[in-house]
C-alpha positions as CSV (number, residue, x, y, z in Angstrom):
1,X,-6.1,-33.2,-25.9
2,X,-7.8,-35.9,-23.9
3,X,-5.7,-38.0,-21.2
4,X,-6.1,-41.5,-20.4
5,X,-3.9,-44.0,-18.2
6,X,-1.6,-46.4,-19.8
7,X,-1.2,-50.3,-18.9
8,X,2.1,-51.6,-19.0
9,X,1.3,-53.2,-22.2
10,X,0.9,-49.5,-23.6
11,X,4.5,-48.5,-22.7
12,X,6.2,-51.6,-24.1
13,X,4.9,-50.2,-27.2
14,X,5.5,-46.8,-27.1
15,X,8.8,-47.6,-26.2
16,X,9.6,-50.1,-29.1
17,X,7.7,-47.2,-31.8
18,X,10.3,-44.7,-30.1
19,X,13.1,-47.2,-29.8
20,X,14.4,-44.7,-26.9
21,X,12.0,-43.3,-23.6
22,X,14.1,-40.0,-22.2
23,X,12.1,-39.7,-19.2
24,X,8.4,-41.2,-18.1
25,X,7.0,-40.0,-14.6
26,X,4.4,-42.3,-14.0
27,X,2.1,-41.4,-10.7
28,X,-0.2,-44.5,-10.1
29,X,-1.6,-46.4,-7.2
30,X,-4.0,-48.9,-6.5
31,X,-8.1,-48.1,-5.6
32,X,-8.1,-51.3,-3.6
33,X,-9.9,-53.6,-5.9
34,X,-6.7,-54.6,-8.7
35,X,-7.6,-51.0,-10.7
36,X,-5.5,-47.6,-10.9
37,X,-6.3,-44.5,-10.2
38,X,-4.5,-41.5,-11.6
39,X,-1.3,-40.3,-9.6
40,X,0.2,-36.8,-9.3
41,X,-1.5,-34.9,-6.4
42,X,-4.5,-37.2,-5.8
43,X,-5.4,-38.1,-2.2
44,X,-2.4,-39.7,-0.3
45,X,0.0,-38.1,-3.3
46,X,1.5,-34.7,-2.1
47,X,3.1,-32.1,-4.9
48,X,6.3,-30.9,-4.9
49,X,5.3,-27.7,-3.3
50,X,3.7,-29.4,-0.2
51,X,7.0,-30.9,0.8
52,X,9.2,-29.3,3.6
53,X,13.1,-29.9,3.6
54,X,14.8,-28.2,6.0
55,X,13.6,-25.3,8.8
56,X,15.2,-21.7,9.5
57,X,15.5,-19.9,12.8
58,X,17.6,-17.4,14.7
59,X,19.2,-18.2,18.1
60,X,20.2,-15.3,20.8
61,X,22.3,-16.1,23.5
62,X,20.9,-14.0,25.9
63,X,23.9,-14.8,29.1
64,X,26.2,-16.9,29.7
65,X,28.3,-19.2,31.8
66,X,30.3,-21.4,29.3
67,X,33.4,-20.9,27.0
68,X,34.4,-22.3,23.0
69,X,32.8,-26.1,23.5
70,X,29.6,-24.5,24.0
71,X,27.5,-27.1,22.1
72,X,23.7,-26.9,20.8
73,X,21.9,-29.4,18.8
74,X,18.7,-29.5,17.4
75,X,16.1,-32.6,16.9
76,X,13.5,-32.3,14.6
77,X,10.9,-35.5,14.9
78,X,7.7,-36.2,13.1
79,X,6.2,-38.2,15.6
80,X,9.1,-40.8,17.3
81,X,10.8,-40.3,13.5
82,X,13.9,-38.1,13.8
83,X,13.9,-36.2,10.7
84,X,17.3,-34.5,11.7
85,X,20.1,-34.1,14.6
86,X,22.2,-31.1,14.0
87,X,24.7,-29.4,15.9
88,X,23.9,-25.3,15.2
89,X,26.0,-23.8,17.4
90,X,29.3,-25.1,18.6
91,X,33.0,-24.0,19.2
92,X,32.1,-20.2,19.8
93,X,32.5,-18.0,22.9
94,X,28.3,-17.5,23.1
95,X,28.1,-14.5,24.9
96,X,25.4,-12.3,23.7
97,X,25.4,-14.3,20.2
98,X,23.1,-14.1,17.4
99,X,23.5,-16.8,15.0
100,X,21.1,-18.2,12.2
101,X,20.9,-21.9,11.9
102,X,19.4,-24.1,9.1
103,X,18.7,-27.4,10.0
104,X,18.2,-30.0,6.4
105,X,15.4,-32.6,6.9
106,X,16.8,-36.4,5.7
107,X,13.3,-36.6,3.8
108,X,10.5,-34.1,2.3
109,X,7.7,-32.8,5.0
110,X,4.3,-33.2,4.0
111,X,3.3,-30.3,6.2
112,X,-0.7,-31.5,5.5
113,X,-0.8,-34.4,6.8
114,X,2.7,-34.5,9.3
115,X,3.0,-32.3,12.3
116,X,6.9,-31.0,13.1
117,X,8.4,-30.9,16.7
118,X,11.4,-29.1,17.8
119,X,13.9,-30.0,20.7
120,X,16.6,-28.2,21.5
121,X,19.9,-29.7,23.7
122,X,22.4,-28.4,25.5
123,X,24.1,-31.3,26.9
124,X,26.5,-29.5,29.3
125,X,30.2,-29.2,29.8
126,X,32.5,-31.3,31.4
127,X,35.0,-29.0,31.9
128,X,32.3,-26.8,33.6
129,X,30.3,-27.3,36.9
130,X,28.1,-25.1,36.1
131,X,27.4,-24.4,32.6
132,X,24.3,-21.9,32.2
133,X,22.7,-20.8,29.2
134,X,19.5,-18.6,28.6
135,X,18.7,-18.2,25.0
136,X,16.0,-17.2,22.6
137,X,14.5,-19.2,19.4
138,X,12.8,-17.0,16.8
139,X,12.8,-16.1,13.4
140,X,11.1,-19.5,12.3
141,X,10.9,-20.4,8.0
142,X,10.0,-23.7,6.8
143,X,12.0,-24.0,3.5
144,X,10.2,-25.6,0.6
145,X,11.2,-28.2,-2.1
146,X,10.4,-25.7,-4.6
147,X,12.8,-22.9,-2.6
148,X,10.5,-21.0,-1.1
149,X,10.1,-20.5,2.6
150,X,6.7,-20.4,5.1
151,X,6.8,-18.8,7.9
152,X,6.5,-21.3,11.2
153,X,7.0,-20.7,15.3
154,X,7.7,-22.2,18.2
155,X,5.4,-21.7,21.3
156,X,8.4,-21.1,23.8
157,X,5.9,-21.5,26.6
158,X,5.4,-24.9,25.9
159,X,8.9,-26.1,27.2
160,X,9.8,-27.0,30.9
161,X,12.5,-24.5,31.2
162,X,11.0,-21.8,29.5
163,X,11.0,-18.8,32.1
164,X,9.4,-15.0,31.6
165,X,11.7,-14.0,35.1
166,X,13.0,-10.7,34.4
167,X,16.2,-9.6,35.0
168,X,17.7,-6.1,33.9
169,X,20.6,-8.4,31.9
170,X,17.9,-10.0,29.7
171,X,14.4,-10.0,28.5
172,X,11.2,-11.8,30.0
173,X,10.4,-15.1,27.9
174,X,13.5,-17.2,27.0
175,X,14.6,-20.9,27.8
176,X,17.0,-21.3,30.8
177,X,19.7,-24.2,30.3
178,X,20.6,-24.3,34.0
179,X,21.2,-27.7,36.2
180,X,20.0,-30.9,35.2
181,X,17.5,-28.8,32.6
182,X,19.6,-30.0,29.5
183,X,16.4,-29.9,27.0
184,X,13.9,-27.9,26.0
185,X,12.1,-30.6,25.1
186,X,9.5,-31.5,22.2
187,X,8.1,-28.2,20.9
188,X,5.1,-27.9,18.6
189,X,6.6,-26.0,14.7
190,X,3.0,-24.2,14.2
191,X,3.0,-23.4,10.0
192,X,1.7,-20.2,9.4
């Protein structure tokens, strides 16, 4: 069966011989000088399957110094773009928690051509002088449009308050929410 591109003039007729189009997808864009090129997957067009919607993780609480309006949001950016503010843990006594958090993108990832960062915030307490957190962020999965998941990780080095100070209460390499050290600031997602 050979393929070729229709004009618009082609589809006014199809449509008046059918007298009824269900659905046409119809992939097209310009080659820069008035022509078409064919759509669906070409350079500049990602698939389906390329397209990330939302990312997986685990969090540990590894100690603690807060109470129930312990809060914890996520930012996930692509560049200066937030692609998604979510709370993932909040109204919970943390100690020692291990919770799993999915956090939905408000638009598909092309995971190609786009490069991911993760922040994590814990904005504090007011009823608290002191609120203290140490936690742990693993378990990474980049869900698909398609429902599948890729495995993805954080560097936990690359953050400010990331701290591998061992202490017989908790293990060496976690990020210490302590003081005016509210963020972990913008982490790299590496895709596996």
């Amino acid at each position: 069966m050979a393929t070729r591109l229709a004009t618009a003039a082609d589809m006014k007729t199809l449509a008046g011989e059918l007298g009824q189009i269900v659905q046409v997808n119809v992939y097209m864009c310009c080659d820069g000088e008035g022509g078409t090129t064919p759509g669906g997957g070409g350079p500049g067009r990602p698939t389906s399957t390329r397209l990330a919607k939302a990312l997986r993780f685990t969090i540990k609480i590894l100690m603690e110094n807060l109470d129930t309006q312990t809060l914890l949001q996520v930012f996930i950016r692509v560049g200066e773009e937030v692609l998604a503010q979510q709370v993932v843990m909040h109204g919970e006594k943390p100690e020692f928690y291990i919770g799993h958090a999915e956090v939905l993108f408000n638009r598909g990832v092309d995971l190609q051509n786009e490069q991911l960062t993760f922040e994590m915030v814990h904005p504090g307490i007011p009823s608290n002088e002191e609120p203290h957190v140490r936690l742990q962020v693993t378990d990474f999965g980049l869900v698909m449009d398609d429902g599948s998941v890729r495995g993805a990780s954080v560097d936990m080095e690359e953050s400010p308050i990331f701290t591998d100070k061992h202490h017989e209460d908790y293990p060496p390499g976690h990020w210490n929410f302590v003081d005016g050290n509210r963020s972990s600031g913008r982490v790299l997602i590496h895709v596996s």
